[in-house]
Chimera marker file (.cmm) of the C-alpha trace (Angstrom):
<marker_set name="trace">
<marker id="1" x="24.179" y="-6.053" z="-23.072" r="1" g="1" b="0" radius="0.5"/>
<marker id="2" x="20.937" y="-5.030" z="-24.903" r="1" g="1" b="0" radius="0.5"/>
<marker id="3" x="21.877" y="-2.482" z="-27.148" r="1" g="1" b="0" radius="0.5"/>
<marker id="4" x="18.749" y="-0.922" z="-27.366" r="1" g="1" b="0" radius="0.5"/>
<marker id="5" x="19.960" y="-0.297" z="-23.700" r="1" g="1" b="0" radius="0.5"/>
<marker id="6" x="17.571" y="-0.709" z="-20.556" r="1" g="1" b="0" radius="0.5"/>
<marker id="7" x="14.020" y="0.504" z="-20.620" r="1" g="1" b="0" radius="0.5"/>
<marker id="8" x="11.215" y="1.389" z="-18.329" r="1" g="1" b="0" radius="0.5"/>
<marker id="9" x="8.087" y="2.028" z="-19.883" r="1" g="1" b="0" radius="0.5"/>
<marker id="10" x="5.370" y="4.874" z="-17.461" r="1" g="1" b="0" radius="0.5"/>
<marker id="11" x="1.832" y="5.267" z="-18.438" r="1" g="1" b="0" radius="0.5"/>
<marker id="12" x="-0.054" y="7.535" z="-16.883" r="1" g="1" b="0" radius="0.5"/>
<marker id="13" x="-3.962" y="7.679" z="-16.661" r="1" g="1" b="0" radius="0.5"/>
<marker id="14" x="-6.837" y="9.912" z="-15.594" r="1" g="1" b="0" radius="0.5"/>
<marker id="15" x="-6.216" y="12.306" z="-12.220" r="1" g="1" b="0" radius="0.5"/>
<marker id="16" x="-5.154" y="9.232" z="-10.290" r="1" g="1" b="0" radius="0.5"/>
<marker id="17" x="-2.160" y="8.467" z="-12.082" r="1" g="1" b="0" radius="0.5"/>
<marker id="18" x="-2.956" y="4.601" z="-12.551" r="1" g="1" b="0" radius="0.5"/>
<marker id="19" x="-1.632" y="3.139" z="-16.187" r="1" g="1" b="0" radius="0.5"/>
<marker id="20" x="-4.748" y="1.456" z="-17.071" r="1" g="1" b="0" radius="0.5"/>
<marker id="21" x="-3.308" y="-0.629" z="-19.720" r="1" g="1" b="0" radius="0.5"/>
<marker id="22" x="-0.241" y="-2.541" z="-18.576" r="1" g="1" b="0" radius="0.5"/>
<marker id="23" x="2.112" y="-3.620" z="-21.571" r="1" g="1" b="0" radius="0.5"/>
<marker id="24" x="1.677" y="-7.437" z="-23.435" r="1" g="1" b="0" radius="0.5"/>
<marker id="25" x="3.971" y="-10.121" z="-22.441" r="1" g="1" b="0" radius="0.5"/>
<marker id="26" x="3.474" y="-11.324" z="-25.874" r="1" g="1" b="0" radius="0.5"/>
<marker id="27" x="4.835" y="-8.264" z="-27.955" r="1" g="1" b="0" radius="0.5"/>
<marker id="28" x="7.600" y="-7.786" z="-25.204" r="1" g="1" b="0" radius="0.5"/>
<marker id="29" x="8.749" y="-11.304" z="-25.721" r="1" g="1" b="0" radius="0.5"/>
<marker id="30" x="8.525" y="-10.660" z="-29.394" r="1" g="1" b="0" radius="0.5"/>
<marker id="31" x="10.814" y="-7.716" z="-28.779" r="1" g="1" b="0" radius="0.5"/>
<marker id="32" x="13.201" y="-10.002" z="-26.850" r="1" g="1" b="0" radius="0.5"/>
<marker id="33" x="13.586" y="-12.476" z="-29.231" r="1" g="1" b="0" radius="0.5"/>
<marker id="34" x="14.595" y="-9.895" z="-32.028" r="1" g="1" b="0" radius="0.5"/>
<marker id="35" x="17.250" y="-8.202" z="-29.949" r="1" g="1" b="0" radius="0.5"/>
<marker id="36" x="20.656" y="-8.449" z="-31.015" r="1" g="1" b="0" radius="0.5"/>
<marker id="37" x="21.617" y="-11.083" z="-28.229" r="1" g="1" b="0" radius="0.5"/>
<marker id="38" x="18.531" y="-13.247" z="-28.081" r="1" g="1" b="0" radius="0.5"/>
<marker id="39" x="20.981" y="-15.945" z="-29.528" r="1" g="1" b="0" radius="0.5"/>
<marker id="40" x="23.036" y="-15.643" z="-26.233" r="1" g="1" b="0" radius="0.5"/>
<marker id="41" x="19.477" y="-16.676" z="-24.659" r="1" g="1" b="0" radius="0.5"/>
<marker id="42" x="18.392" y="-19.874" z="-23.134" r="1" g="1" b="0" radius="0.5"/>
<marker id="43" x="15.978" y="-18.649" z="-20.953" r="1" g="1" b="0" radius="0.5"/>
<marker id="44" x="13.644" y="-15.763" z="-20.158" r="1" g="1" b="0" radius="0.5"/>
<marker id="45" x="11.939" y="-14.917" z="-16.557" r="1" g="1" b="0" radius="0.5"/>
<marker id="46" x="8.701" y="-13.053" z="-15.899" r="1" g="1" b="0" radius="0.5"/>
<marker id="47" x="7.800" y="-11.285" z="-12.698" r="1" g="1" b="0" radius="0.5"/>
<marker id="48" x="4.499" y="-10.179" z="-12.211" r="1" g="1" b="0" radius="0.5"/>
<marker id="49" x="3.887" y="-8.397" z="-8.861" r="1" g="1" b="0" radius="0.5"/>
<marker id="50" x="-0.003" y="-7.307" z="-8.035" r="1" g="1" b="0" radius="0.5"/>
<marker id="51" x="-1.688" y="-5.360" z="-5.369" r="1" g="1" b="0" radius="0.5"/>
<marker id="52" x="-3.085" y="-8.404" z="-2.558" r="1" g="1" b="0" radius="0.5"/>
<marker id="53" x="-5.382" y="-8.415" z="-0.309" r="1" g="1" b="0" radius="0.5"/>
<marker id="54" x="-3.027" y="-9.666" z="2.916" r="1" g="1" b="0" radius="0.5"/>
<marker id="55" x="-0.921" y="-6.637" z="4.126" r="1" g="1" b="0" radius="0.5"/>
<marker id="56" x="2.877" y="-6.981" z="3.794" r="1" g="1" b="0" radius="0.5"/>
<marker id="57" x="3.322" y="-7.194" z="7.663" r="1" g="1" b="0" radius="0.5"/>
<marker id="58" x="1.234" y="-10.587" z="8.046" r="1" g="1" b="0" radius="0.5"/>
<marker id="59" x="2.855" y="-12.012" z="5.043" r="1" g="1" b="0" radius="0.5"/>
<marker id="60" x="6.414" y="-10.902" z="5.591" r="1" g="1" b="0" radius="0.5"/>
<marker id="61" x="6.405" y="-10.805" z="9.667" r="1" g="1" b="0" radius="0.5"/>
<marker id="62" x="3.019" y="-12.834" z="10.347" r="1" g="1" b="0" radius="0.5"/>
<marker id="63" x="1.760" y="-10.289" z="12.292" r="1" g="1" b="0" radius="0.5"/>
<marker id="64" x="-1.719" y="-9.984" z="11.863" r="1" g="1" b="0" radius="0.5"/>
<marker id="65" x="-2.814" y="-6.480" z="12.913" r="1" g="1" b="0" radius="0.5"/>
<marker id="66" x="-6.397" y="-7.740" z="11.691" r="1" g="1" b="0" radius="0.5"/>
<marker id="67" x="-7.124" y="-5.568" z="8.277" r="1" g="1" b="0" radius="0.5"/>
<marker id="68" x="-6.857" y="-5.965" z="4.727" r="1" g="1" b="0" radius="0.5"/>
<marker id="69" x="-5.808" y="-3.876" z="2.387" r="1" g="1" b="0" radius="0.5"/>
<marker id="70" x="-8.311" y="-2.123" z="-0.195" r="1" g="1" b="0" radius="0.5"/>
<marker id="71" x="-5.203" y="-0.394" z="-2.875" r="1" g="1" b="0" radius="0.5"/>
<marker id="72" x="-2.066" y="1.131" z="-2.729" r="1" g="1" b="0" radius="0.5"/>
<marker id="73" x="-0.147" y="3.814" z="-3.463" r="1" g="1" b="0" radius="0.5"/>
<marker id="74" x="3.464" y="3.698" z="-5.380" r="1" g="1" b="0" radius="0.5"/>
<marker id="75" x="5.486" y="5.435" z="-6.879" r="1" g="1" b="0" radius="0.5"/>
<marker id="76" x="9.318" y="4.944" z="-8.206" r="1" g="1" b="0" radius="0.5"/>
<marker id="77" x="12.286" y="7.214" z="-8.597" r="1" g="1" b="0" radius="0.5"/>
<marker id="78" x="13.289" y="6.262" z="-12.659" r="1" g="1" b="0" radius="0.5"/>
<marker id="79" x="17.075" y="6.828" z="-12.259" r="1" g="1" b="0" radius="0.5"/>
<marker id="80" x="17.257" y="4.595" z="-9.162" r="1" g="1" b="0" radius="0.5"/>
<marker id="81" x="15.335" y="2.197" z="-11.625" r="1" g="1" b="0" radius="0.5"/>
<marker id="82" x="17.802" y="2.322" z="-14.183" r="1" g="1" b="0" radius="0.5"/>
<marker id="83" x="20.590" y="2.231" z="-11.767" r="1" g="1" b="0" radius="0.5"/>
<marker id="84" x="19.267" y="-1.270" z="-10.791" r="1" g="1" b="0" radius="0.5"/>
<marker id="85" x="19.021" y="-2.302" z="-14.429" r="1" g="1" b="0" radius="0.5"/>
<marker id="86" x="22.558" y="-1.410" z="-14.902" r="1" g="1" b="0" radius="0.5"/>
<marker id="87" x="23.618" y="-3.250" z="-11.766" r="1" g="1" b="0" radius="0.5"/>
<marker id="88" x="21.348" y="-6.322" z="-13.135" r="1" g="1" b="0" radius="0.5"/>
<marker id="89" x="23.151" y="-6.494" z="-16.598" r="1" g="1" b="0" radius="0.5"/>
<marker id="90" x="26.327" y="-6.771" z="-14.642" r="1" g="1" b="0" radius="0.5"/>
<marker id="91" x="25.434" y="-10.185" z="-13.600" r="1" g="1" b="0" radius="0.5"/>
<marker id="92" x="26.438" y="-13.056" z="-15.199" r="1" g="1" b="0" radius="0.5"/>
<marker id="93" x="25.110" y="-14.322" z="-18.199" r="1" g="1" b="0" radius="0.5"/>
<marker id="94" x="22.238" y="-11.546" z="-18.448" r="1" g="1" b="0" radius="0.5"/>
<marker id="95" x="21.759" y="-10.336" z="-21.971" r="1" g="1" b="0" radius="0.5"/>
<marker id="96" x="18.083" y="-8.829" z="-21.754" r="1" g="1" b="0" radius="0.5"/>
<marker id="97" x="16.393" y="-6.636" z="-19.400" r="1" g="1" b="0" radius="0.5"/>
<marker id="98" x="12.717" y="-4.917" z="-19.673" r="1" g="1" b="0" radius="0.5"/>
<marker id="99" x="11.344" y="-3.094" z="-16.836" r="1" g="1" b="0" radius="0.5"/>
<marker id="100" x="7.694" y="-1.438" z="-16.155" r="1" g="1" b="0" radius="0.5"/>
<marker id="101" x="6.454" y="-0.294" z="-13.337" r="1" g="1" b="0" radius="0.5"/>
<marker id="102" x="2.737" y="1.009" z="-12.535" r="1" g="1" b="0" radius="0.5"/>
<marker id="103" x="2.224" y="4.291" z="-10.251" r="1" g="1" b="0" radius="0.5"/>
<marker id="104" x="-0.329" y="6.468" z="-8.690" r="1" g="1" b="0" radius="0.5"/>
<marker id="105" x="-3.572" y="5.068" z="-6.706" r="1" g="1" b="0" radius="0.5"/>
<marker id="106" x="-3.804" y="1.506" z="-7.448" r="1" g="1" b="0" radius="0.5"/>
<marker id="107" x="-6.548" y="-1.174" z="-6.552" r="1" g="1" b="0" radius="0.5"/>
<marker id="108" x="-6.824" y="-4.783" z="-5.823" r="1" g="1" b="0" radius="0.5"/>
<marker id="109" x="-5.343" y="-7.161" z="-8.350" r="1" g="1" b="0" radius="0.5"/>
<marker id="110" x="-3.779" y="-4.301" z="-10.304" r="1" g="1" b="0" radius="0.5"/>
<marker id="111" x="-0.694" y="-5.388" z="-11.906" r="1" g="1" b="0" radius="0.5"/>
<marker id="112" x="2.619" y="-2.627" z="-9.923" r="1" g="1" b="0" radius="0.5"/>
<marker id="113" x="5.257" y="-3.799" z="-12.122" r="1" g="1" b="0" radius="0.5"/>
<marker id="114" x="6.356" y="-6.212" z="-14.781" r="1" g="1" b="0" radius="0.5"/>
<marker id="115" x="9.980" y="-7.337" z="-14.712" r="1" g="1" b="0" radius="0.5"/>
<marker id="116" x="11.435" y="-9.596" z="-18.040" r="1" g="1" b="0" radius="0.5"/>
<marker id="117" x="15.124" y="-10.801" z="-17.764" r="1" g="1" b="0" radius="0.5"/>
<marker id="118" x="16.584" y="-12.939" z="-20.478" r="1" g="1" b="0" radius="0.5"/>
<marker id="119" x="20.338" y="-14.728" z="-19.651" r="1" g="1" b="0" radius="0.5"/>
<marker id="120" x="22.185" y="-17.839" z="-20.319" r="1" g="1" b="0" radius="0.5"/>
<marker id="121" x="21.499" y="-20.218" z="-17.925" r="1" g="1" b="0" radius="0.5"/>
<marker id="122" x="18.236" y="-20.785" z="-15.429" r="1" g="1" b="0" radius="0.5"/>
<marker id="123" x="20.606" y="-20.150" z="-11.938" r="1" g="1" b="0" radius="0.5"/>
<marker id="124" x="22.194" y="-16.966" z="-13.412" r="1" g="1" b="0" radius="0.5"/>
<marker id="125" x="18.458" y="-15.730" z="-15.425" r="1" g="1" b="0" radius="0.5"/>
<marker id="126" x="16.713" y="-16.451" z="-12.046" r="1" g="1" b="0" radius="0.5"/>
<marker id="127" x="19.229" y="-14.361" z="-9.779" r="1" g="1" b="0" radius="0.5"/>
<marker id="128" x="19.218" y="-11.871" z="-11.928" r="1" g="1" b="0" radius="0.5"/>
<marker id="129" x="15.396" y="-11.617" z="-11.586" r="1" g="1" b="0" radius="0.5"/>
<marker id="130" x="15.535" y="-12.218" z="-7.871" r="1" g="1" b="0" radius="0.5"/>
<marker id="131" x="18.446" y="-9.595" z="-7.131" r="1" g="1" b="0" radius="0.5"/>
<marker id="132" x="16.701" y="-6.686" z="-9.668" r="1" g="1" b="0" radius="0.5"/>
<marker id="133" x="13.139" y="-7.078" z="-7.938" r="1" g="1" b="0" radius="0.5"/>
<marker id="134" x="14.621" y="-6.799" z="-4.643" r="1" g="1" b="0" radius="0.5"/>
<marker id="135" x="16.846" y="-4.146" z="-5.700" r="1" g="1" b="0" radius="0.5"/>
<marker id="136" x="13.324" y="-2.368" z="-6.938" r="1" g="1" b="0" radius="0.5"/>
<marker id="137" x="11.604" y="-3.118" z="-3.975" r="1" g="1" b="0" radius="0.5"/>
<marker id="138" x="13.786" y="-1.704" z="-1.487" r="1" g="1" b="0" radius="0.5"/>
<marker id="139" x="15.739" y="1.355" z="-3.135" r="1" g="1" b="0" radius="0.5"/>
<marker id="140" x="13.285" y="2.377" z="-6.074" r="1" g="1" b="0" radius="0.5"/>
<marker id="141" x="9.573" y="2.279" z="-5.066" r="1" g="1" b="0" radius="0.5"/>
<marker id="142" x="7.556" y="3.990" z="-2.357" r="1" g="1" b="0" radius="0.5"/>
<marker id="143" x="4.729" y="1.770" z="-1.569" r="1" g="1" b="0" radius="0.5"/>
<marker id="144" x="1.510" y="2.286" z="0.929" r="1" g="1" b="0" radius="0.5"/>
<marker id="145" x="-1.350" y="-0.285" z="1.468" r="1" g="1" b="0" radius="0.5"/>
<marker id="146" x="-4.615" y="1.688" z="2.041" r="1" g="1" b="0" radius="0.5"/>
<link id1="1" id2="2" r="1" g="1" b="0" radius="0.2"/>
<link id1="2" id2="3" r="1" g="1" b="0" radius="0.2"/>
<link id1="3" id2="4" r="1" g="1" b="0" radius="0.2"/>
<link id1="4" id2="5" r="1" g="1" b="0" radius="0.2"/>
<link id1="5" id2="6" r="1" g="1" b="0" radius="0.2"/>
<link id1="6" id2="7" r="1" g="1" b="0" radius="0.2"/>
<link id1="7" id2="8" r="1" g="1" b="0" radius="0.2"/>
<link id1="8" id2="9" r="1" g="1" b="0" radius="0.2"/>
<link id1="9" id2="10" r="1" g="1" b="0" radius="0.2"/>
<link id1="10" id2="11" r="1" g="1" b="0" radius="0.2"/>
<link id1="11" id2="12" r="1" g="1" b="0" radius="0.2"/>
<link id1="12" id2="13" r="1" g="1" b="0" radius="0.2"/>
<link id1="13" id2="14" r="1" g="1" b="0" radius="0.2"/>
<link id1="14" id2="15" r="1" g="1" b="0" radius="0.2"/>
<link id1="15" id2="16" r="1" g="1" b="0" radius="0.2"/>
<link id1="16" id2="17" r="1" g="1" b="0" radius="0.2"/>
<link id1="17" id2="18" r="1" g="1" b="0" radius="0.2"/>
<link id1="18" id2="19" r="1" g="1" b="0" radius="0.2"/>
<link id1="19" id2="20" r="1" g="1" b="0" radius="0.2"/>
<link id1="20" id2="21" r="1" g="1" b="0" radius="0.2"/>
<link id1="21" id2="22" r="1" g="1" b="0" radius="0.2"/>
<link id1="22" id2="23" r="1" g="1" b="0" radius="0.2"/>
<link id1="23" id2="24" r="1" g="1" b="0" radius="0.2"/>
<link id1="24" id2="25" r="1" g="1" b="0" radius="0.2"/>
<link id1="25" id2="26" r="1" g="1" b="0" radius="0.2"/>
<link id1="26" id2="27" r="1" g="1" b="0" radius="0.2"/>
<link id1="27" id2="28" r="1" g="1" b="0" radius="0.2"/>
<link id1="28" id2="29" r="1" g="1" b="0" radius="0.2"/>
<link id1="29" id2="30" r="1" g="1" b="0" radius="0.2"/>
<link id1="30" id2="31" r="1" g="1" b="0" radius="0.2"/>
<link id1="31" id2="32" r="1" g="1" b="0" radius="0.2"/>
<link id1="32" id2="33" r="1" g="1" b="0" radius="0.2"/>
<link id1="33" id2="34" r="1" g="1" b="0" radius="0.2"/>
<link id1="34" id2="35" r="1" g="1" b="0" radius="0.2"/>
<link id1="35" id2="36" r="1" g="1" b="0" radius="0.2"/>
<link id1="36" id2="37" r="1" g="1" b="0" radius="0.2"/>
<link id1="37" id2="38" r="1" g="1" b="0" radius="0.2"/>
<link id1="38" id2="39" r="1" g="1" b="0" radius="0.2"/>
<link id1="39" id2="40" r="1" g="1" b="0" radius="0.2"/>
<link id1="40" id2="41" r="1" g="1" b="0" radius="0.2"/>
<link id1="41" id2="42" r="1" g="1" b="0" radius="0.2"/>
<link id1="42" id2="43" r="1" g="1" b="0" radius="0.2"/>
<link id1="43" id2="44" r="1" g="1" b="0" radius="0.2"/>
<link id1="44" id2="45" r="1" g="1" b="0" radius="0.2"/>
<link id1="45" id2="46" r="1" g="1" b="0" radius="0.2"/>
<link id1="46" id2="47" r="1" g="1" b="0" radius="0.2"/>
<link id1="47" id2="48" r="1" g="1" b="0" radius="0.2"/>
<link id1="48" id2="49" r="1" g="1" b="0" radius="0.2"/>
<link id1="49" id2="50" r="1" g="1" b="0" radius="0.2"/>
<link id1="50" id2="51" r="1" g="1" b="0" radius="0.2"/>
<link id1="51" id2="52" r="1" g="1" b="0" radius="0.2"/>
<link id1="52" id2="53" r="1" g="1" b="0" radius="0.2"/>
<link id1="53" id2="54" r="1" g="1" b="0" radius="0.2"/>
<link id1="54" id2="55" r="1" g="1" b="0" radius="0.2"/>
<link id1="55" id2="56" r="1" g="1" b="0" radius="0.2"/>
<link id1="56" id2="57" r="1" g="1" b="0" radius="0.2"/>
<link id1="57" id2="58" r="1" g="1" b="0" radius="0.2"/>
<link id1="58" id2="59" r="1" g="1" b="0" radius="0.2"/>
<link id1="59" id2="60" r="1" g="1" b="0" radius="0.2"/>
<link id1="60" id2="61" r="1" g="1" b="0" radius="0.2"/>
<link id1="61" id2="62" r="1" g="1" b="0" radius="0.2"/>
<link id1="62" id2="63" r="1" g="1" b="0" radius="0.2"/>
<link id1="63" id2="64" r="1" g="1" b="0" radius="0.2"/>
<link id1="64" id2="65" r="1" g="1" b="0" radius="0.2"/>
<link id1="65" id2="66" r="1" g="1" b="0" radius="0.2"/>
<link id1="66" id2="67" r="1" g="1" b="0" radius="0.2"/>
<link id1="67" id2="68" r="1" g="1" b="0" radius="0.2"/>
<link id1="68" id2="69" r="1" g="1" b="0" radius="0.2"/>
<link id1="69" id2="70" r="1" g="1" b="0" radius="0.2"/>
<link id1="70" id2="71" r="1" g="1" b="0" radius="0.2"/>
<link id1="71" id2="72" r="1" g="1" b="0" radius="0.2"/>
<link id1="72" id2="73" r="1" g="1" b="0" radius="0.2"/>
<link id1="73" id2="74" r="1" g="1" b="0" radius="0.2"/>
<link id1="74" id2="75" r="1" g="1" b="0" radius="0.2"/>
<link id1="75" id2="76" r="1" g="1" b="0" radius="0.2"/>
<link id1="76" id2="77" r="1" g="1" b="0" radius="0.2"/>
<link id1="77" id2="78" r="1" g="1" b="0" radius="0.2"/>
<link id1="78" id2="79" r="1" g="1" b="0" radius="0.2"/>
<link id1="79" id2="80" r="1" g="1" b="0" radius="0.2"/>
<link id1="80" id2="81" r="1" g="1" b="0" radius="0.2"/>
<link id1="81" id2="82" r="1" g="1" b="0" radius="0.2"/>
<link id1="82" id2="83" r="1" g="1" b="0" radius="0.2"/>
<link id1="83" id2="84" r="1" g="1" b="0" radius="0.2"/>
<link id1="84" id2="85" r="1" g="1" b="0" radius="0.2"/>
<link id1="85" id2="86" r="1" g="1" b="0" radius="0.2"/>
<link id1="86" id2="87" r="1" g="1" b="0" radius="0.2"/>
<link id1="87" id2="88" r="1" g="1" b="0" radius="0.2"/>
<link id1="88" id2="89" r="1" g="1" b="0" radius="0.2"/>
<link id1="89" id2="90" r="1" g="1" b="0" radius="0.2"/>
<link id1="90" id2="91" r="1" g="1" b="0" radius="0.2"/>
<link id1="91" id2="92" r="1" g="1" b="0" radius="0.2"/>
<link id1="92" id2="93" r="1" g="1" b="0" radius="0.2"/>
<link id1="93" id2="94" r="1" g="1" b="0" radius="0.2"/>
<link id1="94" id2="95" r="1" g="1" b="0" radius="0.2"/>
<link id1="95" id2="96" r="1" g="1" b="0" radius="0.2"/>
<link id1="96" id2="97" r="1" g="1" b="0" radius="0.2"/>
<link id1="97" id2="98" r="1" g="1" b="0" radius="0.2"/>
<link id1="98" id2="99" r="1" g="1" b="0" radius="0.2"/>
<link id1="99" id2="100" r="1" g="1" b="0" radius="0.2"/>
<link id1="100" id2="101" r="1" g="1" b="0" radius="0.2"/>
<link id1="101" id2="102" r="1" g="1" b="0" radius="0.2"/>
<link id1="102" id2="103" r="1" g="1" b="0" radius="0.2"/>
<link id1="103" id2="104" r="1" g="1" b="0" radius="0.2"/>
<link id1="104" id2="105" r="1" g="1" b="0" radius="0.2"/>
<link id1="105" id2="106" r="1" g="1" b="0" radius="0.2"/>
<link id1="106" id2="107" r="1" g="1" b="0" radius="0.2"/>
<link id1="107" id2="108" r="1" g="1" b="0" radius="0.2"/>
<link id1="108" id2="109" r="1" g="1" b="0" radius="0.2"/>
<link id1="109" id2="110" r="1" g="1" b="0" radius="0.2"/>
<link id1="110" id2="111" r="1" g="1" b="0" radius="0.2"/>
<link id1="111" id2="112" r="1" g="1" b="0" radius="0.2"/>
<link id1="112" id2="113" r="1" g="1" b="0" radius="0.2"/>
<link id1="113" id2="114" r="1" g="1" b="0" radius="0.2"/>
<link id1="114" id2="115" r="1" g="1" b="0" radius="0.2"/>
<link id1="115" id2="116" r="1" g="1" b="0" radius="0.2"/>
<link id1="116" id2="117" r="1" g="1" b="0" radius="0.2"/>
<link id1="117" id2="118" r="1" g="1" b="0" radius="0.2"/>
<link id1="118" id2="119" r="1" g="1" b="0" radius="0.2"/>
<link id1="119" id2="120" r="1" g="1" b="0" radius="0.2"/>
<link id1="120" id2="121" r="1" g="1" b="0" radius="0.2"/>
<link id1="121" id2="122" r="1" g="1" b="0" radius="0.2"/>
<link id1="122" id2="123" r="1" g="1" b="0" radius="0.2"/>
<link id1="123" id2="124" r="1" g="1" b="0" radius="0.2"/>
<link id1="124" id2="125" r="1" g="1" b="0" radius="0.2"/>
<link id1="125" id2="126" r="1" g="1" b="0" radius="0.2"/>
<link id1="126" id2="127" r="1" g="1" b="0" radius="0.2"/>
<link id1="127" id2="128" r="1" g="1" b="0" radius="0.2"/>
<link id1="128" id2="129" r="1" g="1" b="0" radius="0.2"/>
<link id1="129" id2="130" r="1" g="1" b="0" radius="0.2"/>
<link id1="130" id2="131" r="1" g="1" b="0" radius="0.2"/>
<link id1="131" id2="132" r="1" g="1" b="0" radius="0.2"/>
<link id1="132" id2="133" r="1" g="1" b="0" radius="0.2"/>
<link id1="133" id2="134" r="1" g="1" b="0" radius="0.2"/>
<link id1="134" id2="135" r="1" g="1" b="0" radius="0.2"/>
<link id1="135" id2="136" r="1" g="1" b="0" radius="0.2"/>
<link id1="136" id2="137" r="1" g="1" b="0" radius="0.2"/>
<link id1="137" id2="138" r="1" g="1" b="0" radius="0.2"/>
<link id1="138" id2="139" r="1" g="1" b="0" radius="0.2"/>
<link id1="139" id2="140" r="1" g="1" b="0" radius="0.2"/>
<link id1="140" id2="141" r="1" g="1" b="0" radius="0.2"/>
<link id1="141" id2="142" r="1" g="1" b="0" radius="0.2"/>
<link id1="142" id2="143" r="1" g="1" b="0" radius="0.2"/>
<link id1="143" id2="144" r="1" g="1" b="0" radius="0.2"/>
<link id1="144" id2="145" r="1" g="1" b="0" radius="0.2"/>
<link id1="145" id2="146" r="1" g="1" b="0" radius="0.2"/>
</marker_set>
């Protein structure tokens, strides 16, 4: 387990509550690579989730109620968050976990969270990813297309 422990990172902005400067892949993969178990590491695994155009229901359901969205608002509750970082690092083979997640009023192609897991192998490293963004998605976040 990192022993820096898990981390989620909030920004907040002017009177909307929008981080206006998401965090650098580059530096946190720096950061990665320095922790105590990067040599446990043979992969790492980005998510990058954005606000889209197509509303959830046509992509997810295909129903096509015939609008597009124009923003969003989210928010997160940050213990749920760690809670699924926790449950994450009890996965096999997961060494590294990084978490950010935007919030407030958020437009078009503005980045709502960044995700970085670092394990052993690709099938465990991209579970892990796949089982904490889910977890995230449906226990942590409020979201609602405008």
């Amino acid at each position: 387990m990192n022993t820096v422990g898990p981390v989620v990172l909030r920004f907040k902005g002017g009177d909307n509550m929008t981080a206006k400067i998401p965090p650098s892949m580059d530096k946190w993969m720096e950061e990665a690579k320095k922790d105590p178990k990067a040599a446990e590491v043979g992969m790492y695994l980005f998510h990058n989730g954005v606000v889209r155009q197509t509303p959830r229901d046509l992509v997810r359901e295909g129903i096509d109620k015939g609008t597009s969205v124009k923003g969003m608002e989210f928010s997160y509750d940050n213990e749920k968050v760690q809670i699924a970082i926790e449950d994450a690092y009890k996965l096999p083979g997961i060494y590294y976990i990084k978490v950010w997640l935007n919030e407030g009023r958020l437009s078009l192609g503005d980045d709502i969270m960044y995700v970085l897991v670092g394990g052993d192998i690709r099938p465990n490293v991209i579970n892990a990813l796949q089982s904490l963004v889910e977890q995230i998605k449906t226990q942590c976040v409020l979201e609602r297309e405008i």
